[in-house]
C-alpha positions as CSV (number, residue, x, y, z in Angstrom):
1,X,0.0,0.0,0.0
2,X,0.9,3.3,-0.9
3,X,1.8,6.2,0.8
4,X,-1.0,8.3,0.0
5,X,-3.3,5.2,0.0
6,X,-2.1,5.2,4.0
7,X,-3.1,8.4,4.4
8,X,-6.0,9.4,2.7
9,X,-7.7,6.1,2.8
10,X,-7.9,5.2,-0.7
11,X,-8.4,1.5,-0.4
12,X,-7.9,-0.5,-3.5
13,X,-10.4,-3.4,-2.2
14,X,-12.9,-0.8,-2.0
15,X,-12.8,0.1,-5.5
16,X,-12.7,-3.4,-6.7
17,X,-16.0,-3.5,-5.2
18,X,-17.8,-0.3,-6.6
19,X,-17.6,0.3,-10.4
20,X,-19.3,3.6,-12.2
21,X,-21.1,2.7,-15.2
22,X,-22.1,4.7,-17.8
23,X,-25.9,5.3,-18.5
24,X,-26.2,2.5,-21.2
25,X,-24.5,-0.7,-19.7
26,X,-26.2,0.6,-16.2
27,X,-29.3,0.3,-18.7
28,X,-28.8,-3.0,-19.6
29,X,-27.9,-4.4,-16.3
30,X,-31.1,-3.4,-14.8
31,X,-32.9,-4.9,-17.3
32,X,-33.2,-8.3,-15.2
33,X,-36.2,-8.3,-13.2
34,X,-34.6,-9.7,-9.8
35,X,-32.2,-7.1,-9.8
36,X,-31.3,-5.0,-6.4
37,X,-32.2,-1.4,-7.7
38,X,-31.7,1.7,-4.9
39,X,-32.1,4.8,-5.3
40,X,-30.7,6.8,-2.6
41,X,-32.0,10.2,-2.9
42,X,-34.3,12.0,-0.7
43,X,-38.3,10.4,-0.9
44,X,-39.2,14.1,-2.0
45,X,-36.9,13.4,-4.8
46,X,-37.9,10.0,-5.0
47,X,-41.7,10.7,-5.5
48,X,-40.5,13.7,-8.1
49,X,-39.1,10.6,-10.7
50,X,-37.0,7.7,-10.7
51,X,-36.1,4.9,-11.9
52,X,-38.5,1.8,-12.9
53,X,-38.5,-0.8,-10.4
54,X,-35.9,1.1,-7.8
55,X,-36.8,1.5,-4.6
56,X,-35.9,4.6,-2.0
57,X,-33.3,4.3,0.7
58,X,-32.4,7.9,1.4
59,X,-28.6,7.9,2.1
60,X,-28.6,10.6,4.9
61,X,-31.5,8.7,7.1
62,X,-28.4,6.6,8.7
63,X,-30.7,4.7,11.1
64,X,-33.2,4.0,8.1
65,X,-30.2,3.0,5.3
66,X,-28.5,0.6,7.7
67,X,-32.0,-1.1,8.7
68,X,-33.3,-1.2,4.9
69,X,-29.9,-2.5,3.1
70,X,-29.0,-4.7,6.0
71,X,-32.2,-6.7,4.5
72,X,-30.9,-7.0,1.0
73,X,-29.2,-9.8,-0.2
74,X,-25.2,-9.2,0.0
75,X,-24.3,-12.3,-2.5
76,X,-25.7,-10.2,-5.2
77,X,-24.7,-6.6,-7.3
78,X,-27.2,-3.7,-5.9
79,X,-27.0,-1.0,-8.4
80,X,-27.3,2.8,-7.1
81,X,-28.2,5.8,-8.0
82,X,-29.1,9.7,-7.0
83,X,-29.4,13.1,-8.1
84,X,-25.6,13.7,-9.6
85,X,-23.4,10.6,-8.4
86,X,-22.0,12.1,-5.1
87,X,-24.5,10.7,-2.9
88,X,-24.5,7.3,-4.2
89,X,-20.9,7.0,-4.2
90,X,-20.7,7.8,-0.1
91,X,-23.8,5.2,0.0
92,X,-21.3,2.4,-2.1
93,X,-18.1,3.2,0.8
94,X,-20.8,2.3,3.4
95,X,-22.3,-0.9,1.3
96,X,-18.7,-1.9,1.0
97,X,-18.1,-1.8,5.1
98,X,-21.6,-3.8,5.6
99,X,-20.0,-7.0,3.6
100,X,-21.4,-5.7,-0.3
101,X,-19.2,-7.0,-2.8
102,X,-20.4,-5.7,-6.2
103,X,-21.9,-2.5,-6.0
104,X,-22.4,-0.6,-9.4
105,X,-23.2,3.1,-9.3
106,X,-24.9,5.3,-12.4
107,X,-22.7,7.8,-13.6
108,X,-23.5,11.3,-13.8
109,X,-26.8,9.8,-11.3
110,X,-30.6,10.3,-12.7
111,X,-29.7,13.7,-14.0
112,X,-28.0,11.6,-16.9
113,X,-30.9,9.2,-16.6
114,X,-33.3,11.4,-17.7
């Protein structure tokens, strides 16, 4: 390990475990029925559009996100999303420390969706 790795965190098992896809291949991945599909924006934003088929876990209700994911299935990919990409990235670091192994985040969030 780095250096900088050290001492800012950067943790290359972490980002073997969360990869940023771009709207298209995010599309086709979702495209399986028994897929685990989060959005993690506010449920304001939520109710104002969103993905087909996700469901809302807001990322800043901490109580709320570690009750909700903690009853998804770990084994599988869970595929993220929010307004821009920030908030679903911070949501991916946390998925990572409860046991998630493949996490896949939308790029640009639903702002490129749309």
């Amino acid at each position: 390990m780095s250096f900088l790795s050290t001492l800012f965190g950067t943790n290359k098992d972490t980002s073997d475990k969360i990869s940023i896809l771009d709207k298209q291949t995010y599309a086709d991945a979702i495209t399986d029925n028994k897929v685990q599909l989060v959005d993690v924006r506010t449920s304001s934003e939520f109710q104002s559009g969103h993905i087909k088929k996700a469901v809302n876990i807001d990322v800043m209700d901490a109580t709320s996100f570690q009750k909700s994911f903690g009853k998804l299935n770990k084994d599988k990919p869970v595929y993220l999303y929010c307004r821009s990409g920030a908030r679903s990235q911070k949501a991916a670091r946390r998925l990572v420390d409860m046991g998630f192994s493949k996490i896949y985040d939308l790029k640009g969030g639903y702002m490129r969706w749309v």
